[in-house]
C-alpha positions as CSV (number, residue, x, y, z in Angstrom):
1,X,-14.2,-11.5,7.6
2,X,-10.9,-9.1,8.2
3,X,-7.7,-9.8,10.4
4,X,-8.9,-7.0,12.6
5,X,-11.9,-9.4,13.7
6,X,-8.6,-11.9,14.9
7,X,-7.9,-9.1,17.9
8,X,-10.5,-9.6,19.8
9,X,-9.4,-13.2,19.6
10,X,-5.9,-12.7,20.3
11,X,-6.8,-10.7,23.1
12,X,-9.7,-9.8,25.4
13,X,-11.7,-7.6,27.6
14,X,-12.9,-4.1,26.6
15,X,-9.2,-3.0,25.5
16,X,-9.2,-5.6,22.4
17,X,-13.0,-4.4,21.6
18,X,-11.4,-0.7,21.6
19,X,-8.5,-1.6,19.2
20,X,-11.3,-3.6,17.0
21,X,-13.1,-0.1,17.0
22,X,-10.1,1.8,16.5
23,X,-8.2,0.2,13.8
24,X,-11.5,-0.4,11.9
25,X,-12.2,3.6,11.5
26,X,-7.9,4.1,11.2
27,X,-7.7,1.3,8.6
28,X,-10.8,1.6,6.8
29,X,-11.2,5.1,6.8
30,X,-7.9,7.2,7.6
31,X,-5.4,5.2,5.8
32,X,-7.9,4.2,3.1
33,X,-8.4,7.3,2.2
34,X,-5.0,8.4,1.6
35,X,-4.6,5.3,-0.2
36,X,-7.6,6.5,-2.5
37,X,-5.8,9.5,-2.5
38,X,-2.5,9.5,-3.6
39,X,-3.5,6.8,-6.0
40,X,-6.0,9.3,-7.6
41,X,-3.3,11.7,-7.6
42,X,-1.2,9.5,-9.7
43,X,-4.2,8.7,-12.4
44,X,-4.1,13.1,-12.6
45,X,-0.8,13.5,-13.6
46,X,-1.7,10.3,-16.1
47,X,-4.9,12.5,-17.6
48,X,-3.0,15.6,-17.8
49,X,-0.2,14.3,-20.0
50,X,-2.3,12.1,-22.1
51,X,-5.3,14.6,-23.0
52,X,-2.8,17.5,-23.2
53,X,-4.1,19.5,-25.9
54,X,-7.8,18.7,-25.5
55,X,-7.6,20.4,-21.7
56,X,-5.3,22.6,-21.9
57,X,-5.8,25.9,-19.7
58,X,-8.6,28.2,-21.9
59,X,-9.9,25.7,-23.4
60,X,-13.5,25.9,-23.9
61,X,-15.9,23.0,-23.9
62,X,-19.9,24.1,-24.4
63,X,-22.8,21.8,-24.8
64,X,-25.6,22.9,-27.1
65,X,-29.1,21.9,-28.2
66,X,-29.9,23.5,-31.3
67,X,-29.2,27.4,-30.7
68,X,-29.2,27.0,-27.5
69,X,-26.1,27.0,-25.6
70,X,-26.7,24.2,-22.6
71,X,-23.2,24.0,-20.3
72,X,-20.5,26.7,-21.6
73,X,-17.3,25.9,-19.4
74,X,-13.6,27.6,-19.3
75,X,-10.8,25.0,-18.5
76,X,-8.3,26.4,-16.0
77,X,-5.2,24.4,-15.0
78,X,-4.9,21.2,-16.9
79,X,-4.3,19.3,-13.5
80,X,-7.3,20.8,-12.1
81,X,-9.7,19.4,-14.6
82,X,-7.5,16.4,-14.6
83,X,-8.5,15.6,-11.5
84,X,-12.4,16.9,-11.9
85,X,-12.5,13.9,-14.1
86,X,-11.1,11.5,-11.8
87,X,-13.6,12.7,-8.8
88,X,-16.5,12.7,-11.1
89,X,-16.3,10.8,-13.9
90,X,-13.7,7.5,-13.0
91,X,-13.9,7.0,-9.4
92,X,-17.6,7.1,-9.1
93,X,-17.7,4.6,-12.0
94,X,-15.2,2.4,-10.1
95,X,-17.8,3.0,-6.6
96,X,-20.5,1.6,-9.0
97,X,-19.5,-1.5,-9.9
98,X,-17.8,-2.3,-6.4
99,X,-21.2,-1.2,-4.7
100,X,-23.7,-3.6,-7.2
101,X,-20.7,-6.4,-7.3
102,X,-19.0,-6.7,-3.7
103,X,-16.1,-8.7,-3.4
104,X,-17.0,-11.2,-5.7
105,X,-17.0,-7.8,-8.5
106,X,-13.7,-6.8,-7.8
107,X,-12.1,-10.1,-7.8
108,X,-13.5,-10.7,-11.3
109,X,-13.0,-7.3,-12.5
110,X,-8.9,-7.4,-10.8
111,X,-8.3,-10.8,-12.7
112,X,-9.4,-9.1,-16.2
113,X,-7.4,-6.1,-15.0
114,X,-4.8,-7.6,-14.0
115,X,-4.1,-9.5,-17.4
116,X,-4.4,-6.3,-19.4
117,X,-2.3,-3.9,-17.3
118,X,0.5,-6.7,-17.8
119,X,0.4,-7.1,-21.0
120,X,0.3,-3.5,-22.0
121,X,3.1,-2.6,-19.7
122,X,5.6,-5.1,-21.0
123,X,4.4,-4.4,-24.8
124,X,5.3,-0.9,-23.4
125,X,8.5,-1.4,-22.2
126,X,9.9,-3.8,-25.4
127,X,9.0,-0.9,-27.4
128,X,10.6,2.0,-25.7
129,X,13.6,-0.2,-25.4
130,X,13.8,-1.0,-29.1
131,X,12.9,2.4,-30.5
132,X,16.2,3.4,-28.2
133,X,18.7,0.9,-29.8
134,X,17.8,-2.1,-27.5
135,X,19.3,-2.7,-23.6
136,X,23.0,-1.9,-24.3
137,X,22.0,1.5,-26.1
138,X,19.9,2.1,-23.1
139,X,23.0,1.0,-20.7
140,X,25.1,3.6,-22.6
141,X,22.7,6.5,-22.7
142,X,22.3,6.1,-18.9
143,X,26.0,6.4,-18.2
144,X,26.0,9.6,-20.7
145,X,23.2,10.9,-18.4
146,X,25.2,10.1,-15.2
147,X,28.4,11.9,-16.6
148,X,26.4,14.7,-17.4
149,X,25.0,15.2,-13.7
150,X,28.3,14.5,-12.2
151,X,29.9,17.3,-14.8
152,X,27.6,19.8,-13.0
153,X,29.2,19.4,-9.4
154,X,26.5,17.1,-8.4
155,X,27.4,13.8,-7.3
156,X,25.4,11.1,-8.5
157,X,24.6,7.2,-7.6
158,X,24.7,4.7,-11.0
159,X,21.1,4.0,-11.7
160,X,21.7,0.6,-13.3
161,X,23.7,-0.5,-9.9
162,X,22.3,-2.4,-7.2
163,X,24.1,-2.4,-4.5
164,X,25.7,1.4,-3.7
165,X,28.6,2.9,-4.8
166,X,31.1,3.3,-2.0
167,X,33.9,4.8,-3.6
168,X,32.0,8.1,-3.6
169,X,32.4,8.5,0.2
170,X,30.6,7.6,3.3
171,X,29.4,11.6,3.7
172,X,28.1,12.7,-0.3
173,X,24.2,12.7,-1.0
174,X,24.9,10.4,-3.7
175,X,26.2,7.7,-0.9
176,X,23.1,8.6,1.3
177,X,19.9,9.3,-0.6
178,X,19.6,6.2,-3.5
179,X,20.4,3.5,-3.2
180,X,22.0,3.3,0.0
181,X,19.0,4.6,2.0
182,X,16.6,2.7,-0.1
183,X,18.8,-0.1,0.2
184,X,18.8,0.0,4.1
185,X,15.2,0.9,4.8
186,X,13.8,-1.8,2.2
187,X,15.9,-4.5,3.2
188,X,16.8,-4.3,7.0
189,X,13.9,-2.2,8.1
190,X,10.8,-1.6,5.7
191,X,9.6,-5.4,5.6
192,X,9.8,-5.9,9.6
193,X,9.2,-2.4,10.7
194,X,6.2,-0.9,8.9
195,X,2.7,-1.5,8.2
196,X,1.7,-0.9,4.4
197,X,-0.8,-2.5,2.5
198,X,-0.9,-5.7,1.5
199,X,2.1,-6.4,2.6
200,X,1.7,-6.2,6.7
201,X,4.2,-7.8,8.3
202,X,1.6,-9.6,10.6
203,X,-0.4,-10.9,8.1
204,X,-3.8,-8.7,7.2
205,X,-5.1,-6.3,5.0
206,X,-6.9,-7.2,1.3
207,X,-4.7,-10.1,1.2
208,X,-6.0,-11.5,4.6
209,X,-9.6,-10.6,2.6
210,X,-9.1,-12.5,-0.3
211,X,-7.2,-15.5,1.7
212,X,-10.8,-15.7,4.1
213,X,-13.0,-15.8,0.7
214,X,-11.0,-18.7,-0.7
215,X,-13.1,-22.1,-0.5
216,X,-10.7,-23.8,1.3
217,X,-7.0,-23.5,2.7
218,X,-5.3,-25.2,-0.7
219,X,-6.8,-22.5,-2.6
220,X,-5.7,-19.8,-0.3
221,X,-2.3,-20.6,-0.2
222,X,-2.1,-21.3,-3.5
223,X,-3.7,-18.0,-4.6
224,X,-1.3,-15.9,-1.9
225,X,1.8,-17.8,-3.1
226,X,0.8,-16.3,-6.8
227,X,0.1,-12.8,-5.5
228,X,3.4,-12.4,-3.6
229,X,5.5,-14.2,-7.1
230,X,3.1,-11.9,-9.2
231,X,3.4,-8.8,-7.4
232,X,7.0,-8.5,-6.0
233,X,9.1,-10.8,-8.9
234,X,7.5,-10.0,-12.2
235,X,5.3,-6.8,-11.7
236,X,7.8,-4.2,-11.2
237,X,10.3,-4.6,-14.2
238,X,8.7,-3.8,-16.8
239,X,7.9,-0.7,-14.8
240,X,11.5,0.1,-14.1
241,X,12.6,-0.5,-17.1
242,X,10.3,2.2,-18.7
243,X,11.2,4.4,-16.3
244,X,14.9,4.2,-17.3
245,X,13.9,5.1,-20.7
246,X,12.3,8.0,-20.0
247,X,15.3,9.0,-17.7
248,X,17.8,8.4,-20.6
249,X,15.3,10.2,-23.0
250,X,13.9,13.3,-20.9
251,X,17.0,14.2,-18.4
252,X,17.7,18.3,-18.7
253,X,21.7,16.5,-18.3
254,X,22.8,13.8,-21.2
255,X,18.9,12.9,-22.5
256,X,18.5,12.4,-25.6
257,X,15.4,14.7,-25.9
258,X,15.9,16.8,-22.6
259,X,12.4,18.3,-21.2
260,X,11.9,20.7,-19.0
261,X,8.3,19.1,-18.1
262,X,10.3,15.9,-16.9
263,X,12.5,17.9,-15.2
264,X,10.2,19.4,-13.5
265,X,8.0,16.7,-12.2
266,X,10.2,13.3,-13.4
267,X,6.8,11.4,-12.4
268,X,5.3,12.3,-15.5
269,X,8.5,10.6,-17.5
270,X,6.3,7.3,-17.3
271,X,3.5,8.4,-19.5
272,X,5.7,10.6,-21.6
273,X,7.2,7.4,-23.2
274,X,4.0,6.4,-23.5
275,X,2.8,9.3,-25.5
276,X,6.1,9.6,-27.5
277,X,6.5,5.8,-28.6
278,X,3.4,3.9,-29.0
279,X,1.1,3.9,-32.4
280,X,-2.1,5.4,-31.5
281,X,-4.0,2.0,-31.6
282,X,-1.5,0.2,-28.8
283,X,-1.8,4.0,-27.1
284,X,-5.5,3.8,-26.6
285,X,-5.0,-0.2,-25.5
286,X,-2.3,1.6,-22.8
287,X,-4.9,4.3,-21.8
288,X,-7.3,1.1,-21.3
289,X,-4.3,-0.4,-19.1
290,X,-3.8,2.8,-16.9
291,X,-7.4,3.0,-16.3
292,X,-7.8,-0.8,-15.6
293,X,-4.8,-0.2,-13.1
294,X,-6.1,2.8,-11.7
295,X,-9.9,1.3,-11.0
296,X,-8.4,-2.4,-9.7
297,X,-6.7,-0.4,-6.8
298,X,-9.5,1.9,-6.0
299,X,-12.3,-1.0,-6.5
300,X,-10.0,-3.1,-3.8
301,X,-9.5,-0.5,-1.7
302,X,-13.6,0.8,-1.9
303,X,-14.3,-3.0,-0.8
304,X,-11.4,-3.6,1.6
305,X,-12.2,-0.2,3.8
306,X,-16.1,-0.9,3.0
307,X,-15.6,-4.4,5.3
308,X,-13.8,-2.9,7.9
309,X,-16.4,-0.1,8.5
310,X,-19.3,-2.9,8.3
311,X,-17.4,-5.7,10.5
312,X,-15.6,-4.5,12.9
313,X,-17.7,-1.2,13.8
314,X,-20.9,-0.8,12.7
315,X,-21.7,-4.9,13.2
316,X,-19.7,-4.9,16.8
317,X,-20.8,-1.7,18.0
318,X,-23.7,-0.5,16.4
319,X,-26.2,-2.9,15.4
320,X,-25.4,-6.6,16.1
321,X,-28.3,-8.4,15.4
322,X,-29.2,-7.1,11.7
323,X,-29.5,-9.5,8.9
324,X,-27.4,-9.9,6.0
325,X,-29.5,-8.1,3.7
326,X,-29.0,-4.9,6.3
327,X,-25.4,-5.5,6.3
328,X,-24.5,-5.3,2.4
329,X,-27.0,-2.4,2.4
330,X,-24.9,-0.6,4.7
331,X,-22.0,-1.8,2.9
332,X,-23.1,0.1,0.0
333,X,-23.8,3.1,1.8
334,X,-20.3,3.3,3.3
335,X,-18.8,2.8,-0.6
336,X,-20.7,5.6,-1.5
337,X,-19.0,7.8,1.4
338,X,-15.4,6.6,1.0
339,X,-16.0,7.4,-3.0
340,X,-16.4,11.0,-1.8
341,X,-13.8,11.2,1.1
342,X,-11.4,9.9,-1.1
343,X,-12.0,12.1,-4.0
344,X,-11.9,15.0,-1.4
345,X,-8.2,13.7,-0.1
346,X,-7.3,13.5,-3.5
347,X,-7.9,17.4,-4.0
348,X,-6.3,17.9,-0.9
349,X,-3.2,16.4,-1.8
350,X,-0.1,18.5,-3.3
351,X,1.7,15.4,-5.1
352,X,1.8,11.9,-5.2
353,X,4.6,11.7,-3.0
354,X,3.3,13.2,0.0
355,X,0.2,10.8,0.2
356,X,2.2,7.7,-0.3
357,X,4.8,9.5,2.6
358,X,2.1,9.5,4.9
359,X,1.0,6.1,4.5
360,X,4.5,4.9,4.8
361,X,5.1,7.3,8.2
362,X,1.8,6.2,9.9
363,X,2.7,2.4,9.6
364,X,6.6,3.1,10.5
365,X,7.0,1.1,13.8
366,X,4.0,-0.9,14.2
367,X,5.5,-3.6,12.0
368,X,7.1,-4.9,15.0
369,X,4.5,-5.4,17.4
370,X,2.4,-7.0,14.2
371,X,4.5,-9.9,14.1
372,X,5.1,-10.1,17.9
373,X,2.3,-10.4,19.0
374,X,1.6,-13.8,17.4
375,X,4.8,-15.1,19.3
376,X,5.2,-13.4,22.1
377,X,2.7,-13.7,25.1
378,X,3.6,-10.6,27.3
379,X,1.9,-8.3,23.9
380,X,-1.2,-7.2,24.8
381,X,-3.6,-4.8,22.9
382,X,-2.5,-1.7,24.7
383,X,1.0,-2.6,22.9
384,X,-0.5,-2.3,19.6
385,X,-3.3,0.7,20.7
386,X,0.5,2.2,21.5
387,X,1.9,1.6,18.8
388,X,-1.0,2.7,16.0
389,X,-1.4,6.2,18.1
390,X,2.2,7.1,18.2
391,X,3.0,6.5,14.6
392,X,-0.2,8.6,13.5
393,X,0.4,11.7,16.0
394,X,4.4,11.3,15.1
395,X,3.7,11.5,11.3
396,X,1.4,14.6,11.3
397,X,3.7,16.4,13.7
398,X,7.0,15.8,11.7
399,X,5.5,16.7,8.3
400,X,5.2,20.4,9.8
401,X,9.4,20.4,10.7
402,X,11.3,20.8,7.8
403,X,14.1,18.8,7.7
404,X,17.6,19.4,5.3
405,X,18.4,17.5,2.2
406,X,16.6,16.1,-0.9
407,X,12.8,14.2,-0.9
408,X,14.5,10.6,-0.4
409,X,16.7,11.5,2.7
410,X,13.6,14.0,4.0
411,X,11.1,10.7,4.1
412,X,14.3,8.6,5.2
413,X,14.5,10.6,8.1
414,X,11.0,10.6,9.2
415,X,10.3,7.1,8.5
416,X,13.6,5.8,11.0
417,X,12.5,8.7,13.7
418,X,8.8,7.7,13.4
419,X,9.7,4.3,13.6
420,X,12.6,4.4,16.5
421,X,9.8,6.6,18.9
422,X,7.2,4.5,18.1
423,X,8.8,1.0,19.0
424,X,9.9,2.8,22.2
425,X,6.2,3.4,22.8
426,X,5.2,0.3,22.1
427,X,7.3,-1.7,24.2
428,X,6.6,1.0,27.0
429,X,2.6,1.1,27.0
430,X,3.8,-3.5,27.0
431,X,5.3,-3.4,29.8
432,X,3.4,-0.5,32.2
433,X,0.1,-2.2,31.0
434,X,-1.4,-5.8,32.8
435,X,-0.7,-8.9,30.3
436,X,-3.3,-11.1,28.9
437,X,-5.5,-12.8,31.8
438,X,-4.9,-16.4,31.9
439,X,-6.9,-19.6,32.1
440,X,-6.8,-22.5,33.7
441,X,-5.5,-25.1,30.8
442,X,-5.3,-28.6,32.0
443,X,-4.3,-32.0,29.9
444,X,-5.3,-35.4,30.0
445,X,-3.3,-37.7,29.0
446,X,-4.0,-41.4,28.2
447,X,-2.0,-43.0,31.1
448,X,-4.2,-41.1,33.2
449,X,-2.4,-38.1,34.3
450,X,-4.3,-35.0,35.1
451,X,-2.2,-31.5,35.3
452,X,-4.1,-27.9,35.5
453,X,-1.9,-24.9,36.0
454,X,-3.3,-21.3,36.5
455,X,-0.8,-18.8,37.6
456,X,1.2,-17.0,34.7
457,X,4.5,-18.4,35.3
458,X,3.0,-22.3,35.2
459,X,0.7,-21.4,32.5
460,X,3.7,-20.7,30.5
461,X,5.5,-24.7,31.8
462,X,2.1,-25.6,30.9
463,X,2.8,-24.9,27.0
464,X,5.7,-26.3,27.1
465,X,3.9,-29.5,28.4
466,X,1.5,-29.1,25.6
467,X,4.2,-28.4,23.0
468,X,6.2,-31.6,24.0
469,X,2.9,-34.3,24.6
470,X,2.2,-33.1,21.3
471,X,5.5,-34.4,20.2
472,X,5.7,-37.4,22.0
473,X,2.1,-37.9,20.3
474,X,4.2,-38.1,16.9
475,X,7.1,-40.1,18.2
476,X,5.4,-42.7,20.4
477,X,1.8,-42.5,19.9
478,X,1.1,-41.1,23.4
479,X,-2.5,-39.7,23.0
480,X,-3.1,-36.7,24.4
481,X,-6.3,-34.0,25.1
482,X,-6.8,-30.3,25.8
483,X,-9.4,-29.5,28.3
């Protein structure tokens, strides 16, 4: 089962069956793909930094049997075969397993995963943070770092501050790019506004997946109560504070050991700590980590876009009367075509940035009508056809403007223009477009009144109605039916 099964539900007539069909090739394709490919982008820059030497540009690797000289190969650019090995060694190993498993393989596989990614990453962290003195010699190299950026003319937020710092003026970058933007977007805009996933403002995605393949509702909610403590309270830090190692270590201003790799793609200071800090045996345990991370996300999202494709497009529109053996053979056929769209997407991509920019720009605006339309009756499914559409063409025409000012204030500006036009749209294509047909809803109640309303403005008394015998129901044992 997926949420996008709950629109034809929610809504009706041919336009819900088109926003089925829709969302299940945007979704499960489109987006998924990105997904697949800015995640793969990230596991590249991971291979290039860790293998260094052993693919570095010239390099040659040659198999031979006896005299004979089977495969004799150049290497070119490290990043290159970086991500050669990705497309053709780690993400078709993932595509196995999630094709002979299913669901029930990646939920076993992510809870192994998941344990040793943890475990790694905060072993990671409590050692970078020792072998630098411990949290106040971090604290102290940081503000070294910062006095060194703001010695250069360039004005610069306090990385260990949450909340921004206002004495630097409403108009300096510093006041506008981090944290203040960040600040703004992720908590007054990004959680309502924006479709990402796993965390849809409407409810859906691979957590709707996993909550419909619980064995009962206790489980569910239990199990999504642990996902959102997991994933939002105690994954990130030991992320972050690795991260503000390698900034206190690797910055060209104030580091300790100043590279001009970090400075030159900062994303790489991650695995650069990594490299720099850990014994070889808890290395190749970390390695082990980065690859169970890596193939948990791509096994998820293999499955995840694998049920949309089945479900909610080839089941509805294709073939609706196949048997389940058909369907989970087609399942596996469509693994096997995601594997190679994504690993294409992958090579298509210039950075990890821009894929994850992408993903954030197509979902900008749709967050509203996500969660609207479970409380509001005048949404229909040309608000959300309006809404998905808009926020697609919008993202792909703005990435060809070039707009003034750093990466974060760049994606700022997109993401607030994407998702300003896109409501507007939204609650345009509502409000030009017919609402939901009603029905005639009567009640019965036990005194023997009968009441049947069918025109739009009684159908909405008529809730009420229900809303408040359902009440009285509570306070004064008034039995009540639906009809």
């Amino acid at each position: 089962m997926t949420d996008v099964e709950l629109t034809e539900l929610r809504y009706s007539g041919k336009p819900a069956a088109f926003l089925r069909g829709l969302k299940s090739i945007y979704l499960g394709l489109l987006m998924n793909c990105f997904i697949l490919g800015w995640v793969t982008r990230a596991m590249v820059d991971i291979i290039a930094v860790l293998l260094g030497p052993a693919i570095a540009a010239g390099k040659v690797w040659q198999i031979t049997l006896g005299n004979h000289v089977l495969v004799h190969y150049t290497l070119g650019e490290p990043r290159h075969t970086a991500l050669m090995i990705c497309v053709f060694v780690l993400i078709p190993f993932t595509g196995i397993y999630t094709f002979i498993g299913g669901l029930w393989g990646v939920l076993v596989t992510d809870l192994f995963q998941f344990v040793l990614k943890m475990s790694m990453v905060t072993v990671l962290a409590w050692v970078a943070v020792s072998k630098l003195g411990g949290i106040n010699a971090l604290t102290l190299r940081l503000q070294v770092v910062r006095d060194a950026v703001a010695s250069t003319g360039v004005q610069t937020a306090n990385p260990l501050k949450f909340f921004p710092d206002f004495h630097l003026g409403m108009t300096t970058s510093a006041m506008w790019t981090i944290p203040l933007v960040s600040f703004v977007l992720f908590l007054g805009v990004q959680w309502w506004s924006s479709w990402y996933p796993g965390a849809e403002p409407g409810g859906g995605g691979y957590v709707a997946q996993r909550m419909f393949s619980a064995k009962d509702e206790k489980n569910s909610l239990g199990a999504t109560l642990w996902f959102n403590l997991a994933n939002y309270a105690l994954r990130p830090w030991p992320w972050i504070v690795t991260g503000l190692v390698a900034l206190a270590l690797y910055s060209p201003n104030g580091g300790l050991t100043p590279s001009a790799d970090f400075a030159a793609s900062p994303q790489q200071g991650y695995v650069m700590v990594l490299r720099d800090f850990l014994p070889p045996a808890l290395r190749g345990l970390m390695v082990a980590a980065f690859l169970a991370a890596f193939m948990s996300t791509i096994g998820t999202q293999l499955n995840w876009g694998t049920s949309y494709l089945v479900n909610d497009f080839y089941r509805r529109f294709l073939v609706r009367d196949g048997s389940e053996r058909h369907y989970v053979n087609i399942g596996k056929v469509f693994t096997v075509l995601l594997v190679l769209a994504g690993g294409y997407v992958a090579s298509q991509l210039a950075s990890i940035s821009e894929g994850w920019q992408i993903v954030l720009g197509i979902g900008a605006g749709t967050g509203a009508v996500l969660i609207l339309r479970w409380y509001w009756w005048r949404i229909n499914a040309w608000s959300e056809i309006s809404a998905t559409v808009t926020a697609a063409v919008l993202t792909f025409a703005l990435a060809k403007i070039r707009f003034e000012g750093s990466d974060a204030v760049v994606v700022a500006k997109t993401t607030l223009i994407t998702a300003g036009v896109t409501t507007i749209a939204w609650i345009i294509g509502t409000f030009v477009t017919k609402p939901e047909p009603t029905e005639k809803i009567g009640f019965v109640l036990t005194g023997g009144c009968t009441r049947a309303f069918t025109d739009g403005g009684r159908l909405r008394s008529c809730v009420r109605n229900y809303r408040r015998f359902a009440i009285l129901q509570q306070t004064r044992r008034i039995g009540w039916q639906a009809v």
